[in-house]
C-alpha positions as CSV (number, residue, x, y, z in Angstrom):
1,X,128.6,136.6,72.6
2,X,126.4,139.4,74.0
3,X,123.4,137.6,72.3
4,X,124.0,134.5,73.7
5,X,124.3,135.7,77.3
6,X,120.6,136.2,77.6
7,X,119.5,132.9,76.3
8,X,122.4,131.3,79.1
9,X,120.9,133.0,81.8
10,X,117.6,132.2,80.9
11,X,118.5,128.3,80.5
12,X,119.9,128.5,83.9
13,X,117.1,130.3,86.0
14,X,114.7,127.6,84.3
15,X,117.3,124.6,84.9
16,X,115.5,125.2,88.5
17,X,112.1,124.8,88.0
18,X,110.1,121.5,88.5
19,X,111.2,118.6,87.2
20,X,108.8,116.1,85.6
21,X,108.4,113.2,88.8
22,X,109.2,110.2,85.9
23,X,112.6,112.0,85.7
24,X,113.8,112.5,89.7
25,X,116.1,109.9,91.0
26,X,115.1,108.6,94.3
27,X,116.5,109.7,97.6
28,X,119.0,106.6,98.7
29,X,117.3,105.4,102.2
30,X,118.7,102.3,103.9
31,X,116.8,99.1,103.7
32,X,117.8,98.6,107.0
33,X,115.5,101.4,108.2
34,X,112.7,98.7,108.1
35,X,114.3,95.6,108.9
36,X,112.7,95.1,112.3
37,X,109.2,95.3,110.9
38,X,107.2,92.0,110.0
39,X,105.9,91.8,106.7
40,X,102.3,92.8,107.9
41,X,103.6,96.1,109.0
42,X,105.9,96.0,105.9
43,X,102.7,95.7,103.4
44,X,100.7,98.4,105.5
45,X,103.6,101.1,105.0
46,X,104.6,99.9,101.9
47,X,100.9,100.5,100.8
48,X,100.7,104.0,102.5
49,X,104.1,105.3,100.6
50,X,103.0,103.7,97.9
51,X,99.2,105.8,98.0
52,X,101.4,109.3,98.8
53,X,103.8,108.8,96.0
54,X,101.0,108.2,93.5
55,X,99.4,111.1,95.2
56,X,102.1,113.4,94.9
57,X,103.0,112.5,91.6
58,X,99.3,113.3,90.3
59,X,99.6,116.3,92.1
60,X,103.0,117.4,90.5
61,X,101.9,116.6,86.8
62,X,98.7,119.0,87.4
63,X,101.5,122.1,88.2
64,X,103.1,121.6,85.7
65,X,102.0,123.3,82.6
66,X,104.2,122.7,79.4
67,X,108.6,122.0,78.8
68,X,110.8,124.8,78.1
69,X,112.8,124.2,75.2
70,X,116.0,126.4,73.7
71,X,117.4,125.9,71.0
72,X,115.5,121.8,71.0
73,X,117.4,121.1,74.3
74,X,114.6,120.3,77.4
75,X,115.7,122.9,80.1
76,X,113.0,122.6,82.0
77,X,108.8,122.6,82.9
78,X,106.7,125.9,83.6
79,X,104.6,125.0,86.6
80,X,101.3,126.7,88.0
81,X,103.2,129.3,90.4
82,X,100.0,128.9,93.0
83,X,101.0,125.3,93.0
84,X,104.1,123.6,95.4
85,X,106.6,121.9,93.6
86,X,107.0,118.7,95.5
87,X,110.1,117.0,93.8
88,X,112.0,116.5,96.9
89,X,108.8,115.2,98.4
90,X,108.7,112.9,95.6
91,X,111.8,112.1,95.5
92,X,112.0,111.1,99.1
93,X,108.5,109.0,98.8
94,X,110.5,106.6,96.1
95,X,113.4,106.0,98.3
96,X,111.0,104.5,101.0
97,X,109.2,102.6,98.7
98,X,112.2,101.0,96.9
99,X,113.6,100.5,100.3
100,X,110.6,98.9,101.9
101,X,109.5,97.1,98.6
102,X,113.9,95.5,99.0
103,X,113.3,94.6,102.3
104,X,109.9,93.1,101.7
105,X,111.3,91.0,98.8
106,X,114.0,89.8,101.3
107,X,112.1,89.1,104.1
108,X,109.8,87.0,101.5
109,X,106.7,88.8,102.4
110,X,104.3,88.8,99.7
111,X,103.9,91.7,97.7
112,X,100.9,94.2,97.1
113,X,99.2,93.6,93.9
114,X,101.0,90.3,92.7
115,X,104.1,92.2,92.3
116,X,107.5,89.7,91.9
């Protein structure tokens, strides 16, 4: 037991590091948030949260530098301390973009790069 306490508090204090952007969840935001905007306003902000996230997400996979593994189980990534992790940003970027791109689809505006 006095072995293992180590490796448990090591899994845990890396458990908080960055998280790999194809693995965050989006944050939930109400469709309804963009329901008064035509679909030309629609495709220019779904285009400009579109261009962040992609941004951000390039910008998250350059911090990070390599998975932390014990015992085979992923606990984590190492990221470039000089860097910002931006997972909630990310996070928060998908929710408007699923919830523009729901609203878009039913409005029956016609989506960015031939998207269905």
């Amino acid at each position: 037991m006095r072995h293992s306490l180590p490796i448990v508090i090591i899994a845990i204090a890396l458990a908080s590091c960055t998280q790999r952007p194809d693995r965050l969840v989006p944050v939930a935001i109400p469709p309804s948030n963009y329901q008064d905007l035509n679909c030309d306003e629609l495709i220019r902000l779904y285009n400009d949260n579109h261009e962040r996230l992609e941004q951000q997400i390039a910008s998250q996979n350059q911090a990070i530098v390599g998975d932390v593994r014990i015992f085979g189980a992923d606990v984590g990534t190492v990221t470039n301390p000089e860097q910002k992790d931006l997972s909630g940003d990310i996070r928060l970027s998908m929710g408007r973009v699923n919830a523009i791109d729901y609203t878009m689809r039913k409005k029956t505006c016609s989506l960015p790069n031939g998207e269905r």
